[in-house]
mmJSON file of the N, C-alpha and C atoms, coordinates in Angstrom:
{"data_MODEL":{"atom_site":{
"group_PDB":["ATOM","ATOM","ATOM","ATOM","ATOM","ATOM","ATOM","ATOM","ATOM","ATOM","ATOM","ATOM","ATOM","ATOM","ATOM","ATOM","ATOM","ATOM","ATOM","ATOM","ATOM","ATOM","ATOM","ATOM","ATOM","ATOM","ATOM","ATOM","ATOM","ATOM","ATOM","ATOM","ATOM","ATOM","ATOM","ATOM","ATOM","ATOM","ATOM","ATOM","ATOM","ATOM","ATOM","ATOM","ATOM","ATOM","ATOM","ATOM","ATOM","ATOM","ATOM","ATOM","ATOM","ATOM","ATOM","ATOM","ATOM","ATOM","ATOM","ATOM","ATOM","ATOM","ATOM","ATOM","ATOM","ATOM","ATOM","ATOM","ATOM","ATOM","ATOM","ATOM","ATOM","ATOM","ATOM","ATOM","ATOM","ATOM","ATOM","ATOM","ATOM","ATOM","ATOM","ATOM","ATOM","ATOM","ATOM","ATOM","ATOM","ATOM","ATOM","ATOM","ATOM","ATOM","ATOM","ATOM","ATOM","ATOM","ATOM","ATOM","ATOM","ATOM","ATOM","ATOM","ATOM","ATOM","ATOM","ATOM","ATOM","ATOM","ATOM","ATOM","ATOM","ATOM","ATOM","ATOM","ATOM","ATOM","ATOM","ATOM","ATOM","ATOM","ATOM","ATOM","ATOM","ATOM","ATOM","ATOM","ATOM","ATOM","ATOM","ATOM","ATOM","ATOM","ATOM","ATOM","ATOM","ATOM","ATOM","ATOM","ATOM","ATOM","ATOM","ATOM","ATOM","ATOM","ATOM","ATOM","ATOM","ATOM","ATOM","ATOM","ATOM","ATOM","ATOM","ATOM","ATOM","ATOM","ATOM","ATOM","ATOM","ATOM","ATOM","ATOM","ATOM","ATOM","ATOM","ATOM","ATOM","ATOM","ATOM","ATOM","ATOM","ATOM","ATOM","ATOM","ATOM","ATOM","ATOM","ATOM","ATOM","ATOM","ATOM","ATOM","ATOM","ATOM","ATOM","ATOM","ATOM","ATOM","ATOM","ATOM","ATOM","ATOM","ATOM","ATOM","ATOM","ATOM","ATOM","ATOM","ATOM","ATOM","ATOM","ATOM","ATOM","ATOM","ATOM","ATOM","ATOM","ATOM","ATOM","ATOM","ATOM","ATOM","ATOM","ATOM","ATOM","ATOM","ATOM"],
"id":[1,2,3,4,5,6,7,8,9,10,11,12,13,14,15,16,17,18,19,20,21,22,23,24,25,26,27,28,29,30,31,32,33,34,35,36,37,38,39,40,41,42,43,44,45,46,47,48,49,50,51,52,53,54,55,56,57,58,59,60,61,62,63,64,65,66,67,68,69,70,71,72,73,74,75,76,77,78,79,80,81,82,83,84,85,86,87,88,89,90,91,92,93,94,95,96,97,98,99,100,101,102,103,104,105,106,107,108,109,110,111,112,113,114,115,116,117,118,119,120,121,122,123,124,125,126,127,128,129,130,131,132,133,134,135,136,137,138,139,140,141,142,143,144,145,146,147,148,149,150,151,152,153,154,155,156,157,158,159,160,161,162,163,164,165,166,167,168,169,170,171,172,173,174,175,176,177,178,179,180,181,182,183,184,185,186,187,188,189,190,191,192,193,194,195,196,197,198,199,200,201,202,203,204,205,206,207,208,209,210,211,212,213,214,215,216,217,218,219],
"type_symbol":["N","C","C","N","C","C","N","C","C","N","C","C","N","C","C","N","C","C","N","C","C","N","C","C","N","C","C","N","C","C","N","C","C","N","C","C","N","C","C","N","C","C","N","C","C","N","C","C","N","C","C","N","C","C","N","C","C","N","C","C","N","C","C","N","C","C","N","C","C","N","C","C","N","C","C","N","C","C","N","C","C","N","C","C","N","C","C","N","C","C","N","C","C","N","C","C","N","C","C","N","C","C","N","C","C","N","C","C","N","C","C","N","C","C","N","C","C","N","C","C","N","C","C","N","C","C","N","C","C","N","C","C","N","C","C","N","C","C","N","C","C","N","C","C","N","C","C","N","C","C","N","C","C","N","C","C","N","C","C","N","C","C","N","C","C","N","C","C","N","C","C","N","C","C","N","C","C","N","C","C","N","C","C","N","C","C","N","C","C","N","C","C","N","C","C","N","C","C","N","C","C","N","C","C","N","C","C","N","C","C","N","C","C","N","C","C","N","C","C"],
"label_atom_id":["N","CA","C","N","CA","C","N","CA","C","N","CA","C","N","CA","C","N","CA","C","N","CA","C","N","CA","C","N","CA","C","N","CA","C","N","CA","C","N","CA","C","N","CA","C","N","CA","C","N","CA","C","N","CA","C","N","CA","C","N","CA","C","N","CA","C","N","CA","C","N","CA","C","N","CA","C","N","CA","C","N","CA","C","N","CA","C","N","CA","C","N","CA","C","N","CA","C","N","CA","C","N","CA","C","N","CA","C","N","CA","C","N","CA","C","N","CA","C","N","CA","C","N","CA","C","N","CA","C","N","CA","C","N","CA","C","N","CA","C","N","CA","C","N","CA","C","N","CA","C","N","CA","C","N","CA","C","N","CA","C","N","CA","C","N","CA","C","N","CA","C","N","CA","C","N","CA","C","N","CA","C","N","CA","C","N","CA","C","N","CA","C","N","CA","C","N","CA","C","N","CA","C","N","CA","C","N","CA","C","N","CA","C","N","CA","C","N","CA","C","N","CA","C","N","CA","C","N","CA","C","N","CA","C","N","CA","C","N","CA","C","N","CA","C","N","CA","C","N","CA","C","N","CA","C"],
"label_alt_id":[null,null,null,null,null,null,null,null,null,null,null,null,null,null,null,null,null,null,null,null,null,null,null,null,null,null,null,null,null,null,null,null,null,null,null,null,null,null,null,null,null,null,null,null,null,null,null,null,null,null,null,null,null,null,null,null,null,null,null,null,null,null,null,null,null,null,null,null,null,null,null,null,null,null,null,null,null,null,null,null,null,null,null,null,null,null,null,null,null,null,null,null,null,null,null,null,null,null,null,null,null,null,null,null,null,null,null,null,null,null,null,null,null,null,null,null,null,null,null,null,null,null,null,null,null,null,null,null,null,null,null,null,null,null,null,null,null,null,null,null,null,null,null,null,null,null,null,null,null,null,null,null,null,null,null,null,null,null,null,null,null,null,null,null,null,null,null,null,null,null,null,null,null,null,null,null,null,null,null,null,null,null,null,null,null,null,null,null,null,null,null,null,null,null,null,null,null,null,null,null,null,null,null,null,null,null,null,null,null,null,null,null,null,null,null,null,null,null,null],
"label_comp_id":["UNK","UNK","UNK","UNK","UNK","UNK","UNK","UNK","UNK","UNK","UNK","UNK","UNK","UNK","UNK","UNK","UNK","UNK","UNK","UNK","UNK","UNK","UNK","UNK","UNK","UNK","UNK","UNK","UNK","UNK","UNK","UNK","UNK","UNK","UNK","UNK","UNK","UNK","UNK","UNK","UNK","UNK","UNK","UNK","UNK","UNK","UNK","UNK","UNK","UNK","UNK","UNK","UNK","UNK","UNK","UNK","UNK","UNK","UNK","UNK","UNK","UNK","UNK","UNK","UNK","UNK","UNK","UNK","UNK","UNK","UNK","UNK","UNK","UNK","UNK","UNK","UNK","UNK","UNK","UNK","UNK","UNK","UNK","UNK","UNK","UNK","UNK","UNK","UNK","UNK","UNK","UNK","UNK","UNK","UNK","UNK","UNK","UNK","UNK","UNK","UNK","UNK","UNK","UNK","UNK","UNK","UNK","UNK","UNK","UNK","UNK","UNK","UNK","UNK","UNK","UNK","UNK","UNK","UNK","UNK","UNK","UNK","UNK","UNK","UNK","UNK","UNK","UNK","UNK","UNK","UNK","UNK","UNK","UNK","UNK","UNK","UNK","UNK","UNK","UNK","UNK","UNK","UNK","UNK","UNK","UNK","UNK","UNK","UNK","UNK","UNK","UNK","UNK","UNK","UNK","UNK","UNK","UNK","UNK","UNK","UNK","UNK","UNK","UNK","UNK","UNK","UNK","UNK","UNK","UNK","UNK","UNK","UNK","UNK","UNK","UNK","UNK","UNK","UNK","UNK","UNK","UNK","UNK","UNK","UNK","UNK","UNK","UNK","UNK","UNK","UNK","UNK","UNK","UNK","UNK","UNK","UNK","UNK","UNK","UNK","UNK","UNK","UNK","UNK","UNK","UNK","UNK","UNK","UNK","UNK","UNK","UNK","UNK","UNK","UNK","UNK","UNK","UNK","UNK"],
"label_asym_id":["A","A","A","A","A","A","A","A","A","A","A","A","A","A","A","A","A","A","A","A","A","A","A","A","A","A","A","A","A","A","A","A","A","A","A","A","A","A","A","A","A","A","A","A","A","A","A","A","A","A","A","A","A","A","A","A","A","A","A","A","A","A","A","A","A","A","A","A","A","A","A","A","A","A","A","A","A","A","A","A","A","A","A","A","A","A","A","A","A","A","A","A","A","A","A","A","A","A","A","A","A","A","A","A","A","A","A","A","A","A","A","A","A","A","A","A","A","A","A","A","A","A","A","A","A","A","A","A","A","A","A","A","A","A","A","A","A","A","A","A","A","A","A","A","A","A","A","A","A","A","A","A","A","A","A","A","A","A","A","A","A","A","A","A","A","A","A","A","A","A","A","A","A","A","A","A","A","A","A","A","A","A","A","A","A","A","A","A","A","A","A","A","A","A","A","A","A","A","A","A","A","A","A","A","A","A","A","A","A","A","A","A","A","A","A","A","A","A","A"],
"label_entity_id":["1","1","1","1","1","1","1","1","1","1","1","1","1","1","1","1","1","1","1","1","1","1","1","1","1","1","1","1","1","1","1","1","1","1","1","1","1","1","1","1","1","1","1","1","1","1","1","1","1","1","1","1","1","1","1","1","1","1","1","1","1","1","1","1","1","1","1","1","1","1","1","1","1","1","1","1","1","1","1","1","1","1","1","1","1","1","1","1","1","1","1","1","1","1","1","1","1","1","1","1","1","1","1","1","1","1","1","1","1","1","1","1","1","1","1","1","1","1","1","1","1","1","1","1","1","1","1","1","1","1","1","1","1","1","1","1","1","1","1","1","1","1","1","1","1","1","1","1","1","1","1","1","1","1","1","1","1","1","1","1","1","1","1","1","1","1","1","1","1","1","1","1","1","1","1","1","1","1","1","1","1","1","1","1","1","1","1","1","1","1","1","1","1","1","1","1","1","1","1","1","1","1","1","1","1","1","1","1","1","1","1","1","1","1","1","1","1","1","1"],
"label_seq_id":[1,1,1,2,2,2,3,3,3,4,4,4,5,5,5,6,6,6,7,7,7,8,8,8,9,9,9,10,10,10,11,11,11,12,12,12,13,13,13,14,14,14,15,15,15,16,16,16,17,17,17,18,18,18,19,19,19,20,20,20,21,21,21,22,22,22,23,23,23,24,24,24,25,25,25,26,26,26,27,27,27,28,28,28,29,29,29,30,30,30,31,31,31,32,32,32,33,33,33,34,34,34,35,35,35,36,36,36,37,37,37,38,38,38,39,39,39,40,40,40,41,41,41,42,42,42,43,43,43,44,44,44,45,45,45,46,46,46,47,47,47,48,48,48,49,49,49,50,50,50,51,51,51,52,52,52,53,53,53,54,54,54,55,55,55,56,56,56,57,57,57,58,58,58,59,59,59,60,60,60,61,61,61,62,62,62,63,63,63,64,64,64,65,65,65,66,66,66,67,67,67,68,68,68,69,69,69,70,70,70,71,71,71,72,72,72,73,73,73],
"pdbx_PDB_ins_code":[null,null,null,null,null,null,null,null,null,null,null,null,null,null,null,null,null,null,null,null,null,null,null,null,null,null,null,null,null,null,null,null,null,null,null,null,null,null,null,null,null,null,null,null,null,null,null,null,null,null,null,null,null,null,null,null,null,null,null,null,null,null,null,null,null,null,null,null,null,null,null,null,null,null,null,null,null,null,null,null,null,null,null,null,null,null,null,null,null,null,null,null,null,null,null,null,null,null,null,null,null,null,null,null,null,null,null,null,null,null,null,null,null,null,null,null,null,null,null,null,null,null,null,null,null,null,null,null,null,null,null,null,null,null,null,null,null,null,null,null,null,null,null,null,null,null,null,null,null,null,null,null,null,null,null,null,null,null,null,null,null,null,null,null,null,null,null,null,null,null,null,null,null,null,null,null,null,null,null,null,null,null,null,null,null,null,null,null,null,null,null,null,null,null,null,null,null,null,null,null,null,null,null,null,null,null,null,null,null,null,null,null,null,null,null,null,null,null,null],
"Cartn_x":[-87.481,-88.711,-88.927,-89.4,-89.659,-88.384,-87.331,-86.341,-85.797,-86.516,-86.223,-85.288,-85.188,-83.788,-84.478,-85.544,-86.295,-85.84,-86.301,-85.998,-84.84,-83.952,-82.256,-82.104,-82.381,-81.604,-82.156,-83.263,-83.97,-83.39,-82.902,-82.393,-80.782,-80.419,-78.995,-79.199,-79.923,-79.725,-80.613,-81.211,-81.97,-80.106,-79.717,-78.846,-77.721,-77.481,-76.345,-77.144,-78.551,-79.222,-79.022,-79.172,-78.661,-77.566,-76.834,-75.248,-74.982,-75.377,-75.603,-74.76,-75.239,-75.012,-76.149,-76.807,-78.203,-78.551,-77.76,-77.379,-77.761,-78.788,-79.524,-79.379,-80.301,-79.875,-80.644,-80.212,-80.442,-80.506,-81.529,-82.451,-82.754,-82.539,-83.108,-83.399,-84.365,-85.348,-86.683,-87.151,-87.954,-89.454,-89.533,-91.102,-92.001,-92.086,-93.1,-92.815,-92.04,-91.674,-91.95,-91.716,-91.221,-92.524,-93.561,-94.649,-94.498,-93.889,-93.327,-92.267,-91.538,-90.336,-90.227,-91.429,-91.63,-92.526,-93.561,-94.385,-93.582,-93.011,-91.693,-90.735,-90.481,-89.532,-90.64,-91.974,-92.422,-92.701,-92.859,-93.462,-92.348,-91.041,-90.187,-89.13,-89.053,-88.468,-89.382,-88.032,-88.803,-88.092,-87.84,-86.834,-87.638,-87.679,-88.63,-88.093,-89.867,-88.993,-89.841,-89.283,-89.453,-89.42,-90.439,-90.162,-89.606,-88.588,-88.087,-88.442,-89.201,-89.656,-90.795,-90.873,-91.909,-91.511,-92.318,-91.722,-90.253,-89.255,-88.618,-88.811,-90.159,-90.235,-90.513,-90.937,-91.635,-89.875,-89.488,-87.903,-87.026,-87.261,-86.461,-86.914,-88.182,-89.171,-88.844,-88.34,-88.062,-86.343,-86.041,-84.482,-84.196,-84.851,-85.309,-85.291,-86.837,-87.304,-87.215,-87.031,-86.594,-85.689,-84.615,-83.418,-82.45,-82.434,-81.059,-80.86,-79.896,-79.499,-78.689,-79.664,-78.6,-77.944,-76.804,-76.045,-76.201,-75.903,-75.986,-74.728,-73.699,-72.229,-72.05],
"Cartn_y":[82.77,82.73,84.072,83.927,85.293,86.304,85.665,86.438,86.024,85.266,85.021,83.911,83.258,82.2,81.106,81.282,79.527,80.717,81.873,82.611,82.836,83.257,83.367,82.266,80.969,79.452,79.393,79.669,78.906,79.608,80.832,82.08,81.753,81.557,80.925,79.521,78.779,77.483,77.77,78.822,79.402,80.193,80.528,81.444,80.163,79.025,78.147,77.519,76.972,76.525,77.34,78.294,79.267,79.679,79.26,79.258,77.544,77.259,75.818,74.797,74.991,73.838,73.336,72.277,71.579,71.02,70.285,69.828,68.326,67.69,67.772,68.153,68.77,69.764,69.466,68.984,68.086,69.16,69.135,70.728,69.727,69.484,69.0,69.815,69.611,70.37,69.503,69.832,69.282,68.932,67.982,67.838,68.471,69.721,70.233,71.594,71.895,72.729,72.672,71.318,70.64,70.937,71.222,71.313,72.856,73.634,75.017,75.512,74.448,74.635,74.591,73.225,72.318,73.724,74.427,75.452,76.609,77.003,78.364,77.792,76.521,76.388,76.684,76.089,76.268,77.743,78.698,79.58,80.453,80.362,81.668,80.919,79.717,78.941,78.005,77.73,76.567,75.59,75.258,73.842,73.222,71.977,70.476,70.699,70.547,70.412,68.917,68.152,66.637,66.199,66.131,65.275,64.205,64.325,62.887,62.084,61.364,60.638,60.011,58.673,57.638,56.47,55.525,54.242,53.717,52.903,52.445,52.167,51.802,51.609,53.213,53.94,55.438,55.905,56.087,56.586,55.881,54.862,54.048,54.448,54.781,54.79,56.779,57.446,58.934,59.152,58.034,58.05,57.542,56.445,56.46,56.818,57.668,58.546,60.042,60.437,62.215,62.639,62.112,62.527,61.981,62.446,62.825,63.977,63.926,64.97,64.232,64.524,63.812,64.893,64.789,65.689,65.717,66.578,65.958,66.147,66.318,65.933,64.697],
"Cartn_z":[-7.826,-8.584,-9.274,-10.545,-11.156,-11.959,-11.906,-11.862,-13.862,-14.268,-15.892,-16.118,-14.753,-15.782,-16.328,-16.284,-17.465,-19.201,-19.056,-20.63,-20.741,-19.71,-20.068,-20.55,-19.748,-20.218,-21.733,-22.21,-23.366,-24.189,-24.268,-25.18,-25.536,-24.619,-24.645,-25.614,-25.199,-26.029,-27.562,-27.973,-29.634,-29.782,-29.208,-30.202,-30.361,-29.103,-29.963,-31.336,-31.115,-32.182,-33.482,-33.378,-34.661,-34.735,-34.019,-34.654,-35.088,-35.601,-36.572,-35.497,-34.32,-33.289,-32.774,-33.848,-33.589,-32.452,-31.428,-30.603,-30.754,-30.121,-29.07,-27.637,-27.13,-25.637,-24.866,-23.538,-22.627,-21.566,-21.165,-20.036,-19.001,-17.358,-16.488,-15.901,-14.893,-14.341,-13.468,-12.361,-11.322,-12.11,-11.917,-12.421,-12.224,-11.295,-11.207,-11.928,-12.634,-13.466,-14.987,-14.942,-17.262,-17.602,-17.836,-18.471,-17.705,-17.774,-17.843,-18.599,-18.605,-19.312,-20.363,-21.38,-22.564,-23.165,-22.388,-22.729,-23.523,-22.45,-22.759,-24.165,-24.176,-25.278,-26.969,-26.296,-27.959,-27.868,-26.61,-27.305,-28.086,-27.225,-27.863,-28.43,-29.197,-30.172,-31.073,-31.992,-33.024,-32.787,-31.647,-31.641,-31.143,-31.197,-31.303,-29.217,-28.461,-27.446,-27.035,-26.292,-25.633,-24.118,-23.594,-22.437,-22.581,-21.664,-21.614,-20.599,-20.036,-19.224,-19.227,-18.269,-18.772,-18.27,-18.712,-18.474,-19.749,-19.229,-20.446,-21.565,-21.959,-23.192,-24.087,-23.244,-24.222,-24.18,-22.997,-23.403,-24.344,-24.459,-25.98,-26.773,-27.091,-27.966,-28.232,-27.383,-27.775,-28.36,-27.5,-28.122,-29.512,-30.141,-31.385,-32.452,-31.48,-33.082,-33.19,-31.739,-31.548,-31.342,-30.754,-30.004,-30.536,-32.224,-33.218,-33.934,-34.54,-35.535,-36.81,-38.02,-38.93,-39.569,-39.79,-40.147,-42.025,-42.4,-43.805,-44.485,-43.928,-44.51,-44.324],
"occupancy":[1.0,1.0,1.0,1.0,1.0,1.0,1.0,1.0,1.0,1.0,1.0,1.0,1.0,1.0,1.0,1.0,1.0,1.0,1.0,1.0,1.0,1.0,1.0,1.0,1.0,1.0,1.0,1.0,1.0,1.0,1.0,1.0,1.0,1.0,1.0,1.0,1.0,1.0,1.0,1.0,1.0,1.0,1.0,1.0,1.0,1.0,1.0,1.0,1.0,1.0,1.0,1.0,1.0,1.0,1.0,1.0,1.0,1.0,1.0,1.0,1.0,1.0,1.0,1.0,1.0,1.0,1.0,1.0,1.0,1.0,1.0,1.0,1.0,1.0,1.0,1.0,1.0,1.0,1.0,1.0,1.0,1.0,1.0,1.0,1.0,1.0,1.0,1.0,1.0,1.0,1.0,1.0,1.0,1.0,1.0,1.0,1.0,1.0,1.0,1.0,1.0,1.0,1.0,1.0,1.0,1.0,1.0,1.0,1.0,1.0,1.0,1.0,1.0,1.0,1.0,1.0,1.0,1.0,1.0,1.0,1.0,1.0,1.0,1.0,1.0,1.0,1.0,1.0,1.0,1.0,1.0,1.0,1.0,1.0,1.0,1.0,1.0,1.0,1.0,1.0,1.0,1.0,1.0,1.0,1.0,1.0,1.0,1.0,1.0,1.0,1.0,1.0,1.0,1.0,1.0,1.0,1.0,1.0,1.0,1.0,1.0,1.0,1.0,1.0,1.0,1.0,1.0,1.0,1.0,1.0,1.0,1.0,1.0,1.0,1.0,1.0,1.0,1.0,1.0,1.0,1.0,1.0,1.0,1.0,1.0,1.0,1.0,1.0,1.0,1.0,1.0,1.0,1.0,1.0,1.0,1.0,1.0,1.0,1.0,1.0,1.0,1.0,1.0,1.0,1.0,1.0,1.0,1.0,1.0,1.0,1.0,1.0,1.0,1.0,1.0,1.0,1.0,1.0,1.0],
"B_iso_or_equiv":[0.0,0.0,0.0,0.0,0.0,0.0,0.0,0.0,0.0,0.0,0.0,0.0,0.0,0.0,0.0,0.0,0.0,0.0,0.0,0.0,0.0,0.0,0.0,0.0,0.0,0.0,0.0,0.0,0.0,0.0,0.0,0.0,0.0,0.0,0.0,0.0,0.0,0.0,0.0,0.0,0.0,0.0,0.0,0.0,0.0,0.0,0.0,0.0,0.0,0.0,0.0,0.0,0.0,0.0,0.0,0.0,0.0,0.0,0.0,0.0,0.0,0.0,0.0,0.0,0.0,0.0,0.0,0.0,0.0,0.0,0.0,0.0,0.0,0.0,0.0,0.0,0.0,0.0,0.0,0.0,0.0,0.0,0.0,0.0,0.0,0.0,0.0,0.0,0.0,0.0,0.0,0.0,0.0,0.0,0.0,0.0,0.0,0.0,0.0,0.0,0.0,0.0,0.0,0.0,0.0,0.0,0.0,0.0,0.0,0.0,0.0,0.0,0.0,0.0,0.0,0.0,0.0,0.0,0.0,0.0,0.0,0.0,0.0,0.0,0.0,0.0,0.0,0.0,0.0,0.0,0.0,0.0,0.0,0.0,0.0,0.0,0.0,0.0,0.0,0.0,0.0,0.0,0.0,0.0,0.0,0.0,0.0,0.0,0.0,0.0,0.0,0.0,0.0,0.0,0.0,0.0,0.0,0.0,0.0,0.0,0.0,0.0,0.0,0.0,0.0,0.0,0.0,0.0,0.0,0.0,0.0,0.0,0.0,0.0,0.0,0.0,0.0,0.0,0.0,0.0,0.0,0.0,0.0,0.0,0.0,0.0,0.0,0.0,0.0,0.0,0.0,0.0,0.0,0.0,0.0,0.0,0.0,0.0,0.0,0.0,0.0,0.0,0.0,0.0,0.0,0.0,0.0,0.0,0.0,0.0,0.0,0.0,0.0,0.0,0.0,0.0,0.0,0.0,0.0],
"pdbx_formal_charge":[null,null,null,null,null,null,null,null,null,null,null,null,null,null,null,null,null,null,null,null,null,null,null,null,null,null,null,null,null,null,null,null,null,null,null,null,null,null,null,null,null,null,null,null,null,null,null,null,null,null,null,null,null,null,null,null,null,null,null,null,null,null,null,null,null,null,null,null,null,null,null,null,null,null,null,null,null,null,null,null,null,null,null,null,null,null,null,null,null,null,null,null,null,null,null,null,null,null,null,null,null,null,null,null,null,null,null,null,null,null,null,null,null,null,null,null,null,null,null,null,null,null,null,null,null,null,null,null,null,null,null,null,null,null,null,null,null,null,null,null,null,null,null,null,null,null,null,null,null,null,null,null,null,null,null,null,null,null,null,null,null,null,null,null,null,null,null,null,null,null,null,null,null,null,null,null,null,null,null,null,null,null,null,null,null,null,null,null,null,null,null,null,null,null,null,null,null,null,null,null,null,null,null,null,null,null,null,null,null,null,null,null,null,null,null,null,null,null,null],
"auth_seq_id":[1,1,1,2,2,2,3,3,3,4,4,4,5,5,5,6,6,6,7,7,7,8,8,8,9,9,9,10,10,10,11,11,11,12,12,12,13,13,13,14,14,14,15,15,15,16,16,16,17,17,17,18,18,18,19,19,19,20,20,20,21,21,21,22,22,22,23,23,23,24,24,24,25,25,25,26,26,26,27,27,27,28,28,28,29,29,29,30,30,30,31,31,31,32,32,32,33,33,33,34,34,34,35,35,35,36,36,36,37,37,37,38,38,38,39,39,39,40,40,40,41,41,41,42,42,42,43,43,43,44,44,44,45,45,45,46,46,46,47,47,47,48,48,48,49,49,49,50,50,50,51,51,51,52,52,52,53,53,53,54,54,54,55,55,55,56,56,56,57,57,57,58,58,58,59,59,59,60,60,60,61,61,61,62,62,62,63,63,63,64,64,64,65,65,65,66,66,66,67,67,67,68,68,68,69,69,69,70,70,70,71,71,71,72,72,72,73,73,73],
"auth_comp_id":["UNK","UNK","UNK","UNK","UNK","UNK","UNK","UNK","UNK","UNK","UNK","UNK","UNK","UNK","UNK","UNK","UNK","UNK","UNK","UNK","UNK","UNK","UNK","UNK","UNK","UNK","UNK","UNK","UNK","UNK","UNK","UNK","UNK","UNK","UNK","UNK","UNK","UNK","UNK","UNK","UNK","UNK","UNK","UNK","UNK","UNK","UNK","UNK","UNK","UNK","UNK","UNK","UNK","UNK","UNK","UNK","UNK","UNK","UNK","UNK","UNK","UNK","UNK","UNK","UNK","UNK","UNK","UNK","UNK","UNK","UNK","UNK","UNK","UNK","UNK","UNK","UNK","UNK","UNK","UNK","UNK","UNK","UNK","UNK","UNK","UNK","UNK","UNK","UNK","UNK","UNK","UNK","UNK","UNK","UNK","UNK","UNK","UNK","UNK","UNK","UNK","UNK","UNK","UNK","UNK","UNK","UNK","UNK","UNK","UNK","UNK","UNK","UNK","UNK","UNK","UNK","UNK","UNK","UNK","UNK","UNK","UNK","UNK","UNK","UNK","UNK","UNK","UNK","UNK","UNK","UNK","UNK","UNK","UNK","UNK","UNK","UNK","UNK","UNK","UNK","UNK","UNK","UNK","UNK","UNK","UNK","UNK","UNK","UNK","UNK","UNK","UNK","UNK","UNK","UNK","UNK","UNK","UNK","UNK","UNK","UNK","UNK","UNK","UNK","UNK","UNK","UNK","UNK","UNK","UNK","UNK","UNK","UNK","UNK","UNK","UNK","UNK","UNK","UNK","UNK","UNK","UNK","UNK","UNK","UNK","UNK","UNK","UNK","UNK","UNK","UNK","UNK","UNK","UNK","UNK","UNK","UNK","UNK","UNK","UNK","UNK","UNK","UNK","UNK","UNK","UNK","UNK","UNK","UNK","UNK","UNK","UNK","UNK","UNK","UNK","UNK","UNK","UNK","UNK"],
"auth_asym_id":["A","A","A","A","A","A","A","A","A","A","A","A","A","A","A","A","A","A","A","A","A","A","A","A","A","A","A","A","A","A","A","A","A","A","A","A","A","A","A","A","A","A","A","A","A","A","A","A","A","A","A","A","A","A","A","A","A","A","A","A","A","A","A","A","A","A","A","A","A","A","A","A","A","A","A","A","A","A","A","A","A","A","A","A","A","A","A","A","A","A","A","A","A","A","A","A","A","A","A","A","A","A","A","A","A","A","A","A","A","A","A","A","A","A","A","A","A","A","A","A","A","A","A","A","A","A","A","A","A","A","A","A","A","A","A","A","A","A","A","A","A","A","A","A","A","A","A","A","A","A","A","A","A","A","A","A","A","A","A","A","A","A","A","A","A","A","A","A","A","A","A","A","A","A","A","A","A","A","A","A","A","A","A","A","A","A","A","A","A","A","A","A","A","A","A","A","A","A","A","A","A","A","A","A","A","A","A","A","A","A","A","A","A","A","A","A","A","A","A"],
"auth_atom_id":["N","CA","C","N","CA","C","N","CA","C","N","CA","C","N","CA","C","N","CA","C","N","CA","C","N","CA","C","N","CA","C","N","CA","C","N","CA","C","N","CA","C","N","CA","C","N","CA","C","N","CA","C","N","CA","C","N","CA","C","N","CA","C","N","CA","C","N","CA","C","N","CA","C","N","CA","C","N","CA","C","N","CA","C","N","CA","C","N","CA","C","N","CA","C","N","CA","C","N","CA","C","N","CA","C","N","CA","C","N","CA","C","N","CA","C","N","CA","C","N","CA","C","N","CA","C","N","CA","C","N","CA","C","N","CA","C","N","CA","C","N","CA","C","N","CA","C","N","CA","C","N","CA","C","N","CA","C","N","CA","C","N","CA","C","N","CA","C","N","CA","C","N","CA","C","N","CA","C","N","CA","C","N","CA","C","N","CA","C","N","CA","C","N","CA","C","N","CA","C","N","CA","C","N","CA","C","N","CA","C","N","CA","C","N","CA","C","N","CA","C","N","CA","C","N","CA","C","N","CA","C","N","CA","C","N","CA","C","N","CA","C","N","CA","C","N","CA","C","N","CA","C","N","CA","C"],
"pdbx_PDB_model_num":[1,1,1,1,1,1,1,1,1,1,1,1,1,1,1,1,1,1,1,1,1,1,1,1,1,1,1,1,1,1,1,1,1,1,1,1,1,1,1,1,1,1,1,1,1,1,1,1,1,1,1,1,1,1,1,1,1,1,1,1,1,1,1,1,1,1,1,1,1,1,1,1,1,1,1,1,1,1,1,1,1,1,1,1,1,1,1,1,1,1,1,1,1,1,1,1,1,1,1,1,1,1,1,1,1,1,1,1,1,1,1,1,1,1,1,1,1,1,1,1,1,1,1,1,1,1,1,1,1,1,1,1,1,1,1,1,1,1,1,1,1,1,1,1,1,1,1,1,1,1,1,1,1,1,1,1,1,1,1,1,1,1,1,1,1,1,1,1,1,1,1,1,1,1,1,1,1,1,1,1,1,1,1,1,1,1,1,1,1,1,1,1,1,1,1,1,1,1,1,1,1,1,1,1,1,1,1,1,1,1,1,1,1,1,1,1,1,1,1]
}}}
């Protein structure tokens, strides 16, 4: 606890993001954490961050409409 690896991990995954590897990037983590984790990603990035969880229909419903990358080549 306390020791920075929620900002090491998030820092690591902004610098692949800016090395034009959009991903999507798949972060697990304990539920009593993700609304720590989802926090930290908006504050010290601009990458779209998403809970993923719910009932089946909201997770179809995120796979959808959030969890792509269109490439434009």
């Amino acid at each position: 606890m306390g020791l920075g690896k929620t900002i090491q991990s998030i820092t690591f995954l902004e610098e692949i993001y800016c090395a034009d590897i959009q991903g999507p990037f798949l972060v697990i983590a304990p539920l009593s954490t993700i609304t720590n984790w989802e926090r930290e990603f908006t504050t010290w990035t601009d990458m779209n961050a998403i809970v993923y969880h719910g009932s089946l229909a909201s997770r179809q419903m995120i796979q959808q409409y959030e969890m792509y990358f269109r490439d434009s080549k």
